[in-house]
C-alpha positions as CSV (number, residue, x, y, z in Angstrom):
1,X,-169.2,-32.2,-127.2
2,X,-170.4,-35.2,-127.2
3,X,-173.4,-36.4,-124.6
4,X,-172.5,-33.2,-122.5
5,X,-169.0,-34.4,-122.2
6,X,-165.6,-32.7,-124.4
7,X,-164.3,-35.3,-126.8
8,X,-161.4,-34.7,-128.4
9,X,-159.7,-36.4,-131.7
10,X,-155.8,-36.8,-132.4
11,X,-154.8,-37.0,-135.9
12,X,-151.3,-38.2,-137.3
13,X,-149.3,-39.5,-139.3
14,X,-145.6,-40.4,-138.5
15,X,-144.2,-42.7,-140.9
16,X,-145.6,-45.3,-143.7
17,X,-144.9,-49.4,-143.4
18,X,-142.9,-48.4,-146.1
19,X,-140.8,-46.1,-144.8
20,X,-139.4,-47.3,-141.4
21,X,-136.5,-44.5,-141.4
22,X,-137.9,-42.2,-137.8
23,X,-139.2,-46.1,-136.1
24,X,-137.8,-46.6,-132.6
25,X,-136.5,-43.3,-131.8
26,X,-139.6,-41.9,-129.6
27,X,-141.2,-39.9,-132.4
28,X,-144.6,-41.2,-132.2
29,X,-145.0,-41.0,-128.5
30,X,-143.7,-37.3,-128.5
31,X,-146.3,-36.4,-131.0
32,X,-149.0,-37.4,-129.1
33,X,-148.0,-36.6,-125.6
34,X,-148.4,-33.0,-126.5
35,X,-151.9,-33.1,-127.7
36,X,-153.2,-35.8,-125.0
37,X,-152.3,-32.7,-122.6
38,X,-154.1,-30.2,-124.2
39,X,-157.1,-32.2,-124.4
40,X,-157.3,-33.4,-120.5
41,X,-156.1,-29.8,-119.5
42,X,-159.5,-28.8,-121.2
43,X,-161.5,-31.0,-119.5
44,X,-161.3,-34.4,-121.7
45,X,-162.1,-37.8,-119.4
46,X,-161.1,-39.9,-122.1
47,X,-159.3,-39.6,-125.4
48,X,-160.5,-42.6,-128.0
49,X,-158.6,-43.0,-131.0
50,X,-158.4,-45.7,-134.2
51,X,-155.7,-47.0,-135.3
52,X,-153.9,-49.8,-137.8
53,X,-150.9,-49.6,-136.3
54,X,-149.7,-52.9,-134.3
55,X,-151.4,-52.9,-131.0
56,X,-148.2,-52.9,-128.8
57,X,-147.8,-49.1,-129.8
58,X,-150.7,-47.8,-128.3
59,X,-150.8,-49.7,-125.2
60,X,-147.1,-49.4,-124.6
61,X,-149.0,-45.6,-124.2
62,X,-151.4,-46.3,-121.7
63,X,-154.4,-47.0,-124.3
64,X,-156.7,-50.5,-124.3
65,X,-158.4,-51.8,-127.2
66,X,-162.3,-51.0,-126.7
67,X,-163.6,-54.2,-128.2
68,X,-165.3,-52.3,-131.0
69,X,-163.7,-51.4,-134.7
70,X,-164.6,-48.4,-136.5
71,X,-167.5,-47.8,-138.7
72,X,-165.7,-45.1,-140.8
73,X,-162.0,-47.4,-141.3
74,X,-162.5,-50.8,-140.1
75,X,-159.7,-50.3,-137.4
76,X,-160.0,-50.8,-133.7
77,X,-160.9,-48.3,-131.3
78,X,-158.5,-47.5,-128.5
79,X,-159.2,-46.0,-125.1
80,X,-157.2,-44.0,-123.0
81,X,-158.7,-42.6,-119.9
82,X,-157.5,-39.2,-117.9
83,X,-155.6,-40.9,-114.7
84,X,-156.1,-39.6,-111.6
85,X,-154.1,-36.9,-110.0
């Protein structure tokens, strides 16, 4: 929790830059379509996330670049809010 609200954190690692054997095949988004669900089933608004991978990945997913970069790895944070239903 975080200011009352559930925040919720997804962690992975798919490949390397220097290893580009699993790239184009839908890996990446499979991985994380599973955990987005669990977090917005359990009440998440809003899923942020960091990220140095090219920016086209992430919002190809639905996510926008917040603006601000990360204290902790330099990279820019990514928002992806829980649409409507």
């Amino acid at each position: 929790m975080l200011d009352l609200k559930l925040v919720g954190f997804i962690s992975y690692q798919v490949d390397t830059p220097l290893s580009d054997c699993l790239g184009g095949r839908g890996l990446g988004s499979k991985l994380i379509t599973h955990p987005e669900k669990v977090l917005y089933d359990r009440g998440a608004e809003c899923i942020y996330l960091t990220s140095d991978a090219p920016a086209d990945f992430w919002e190809l997913r639905g996510y926008t670049k917040t603006g601000k970069v990360s204290d902790i790895n330099q990279d820019p944070i990514y928002e992806k809010p829980k649409r409507g239903e």
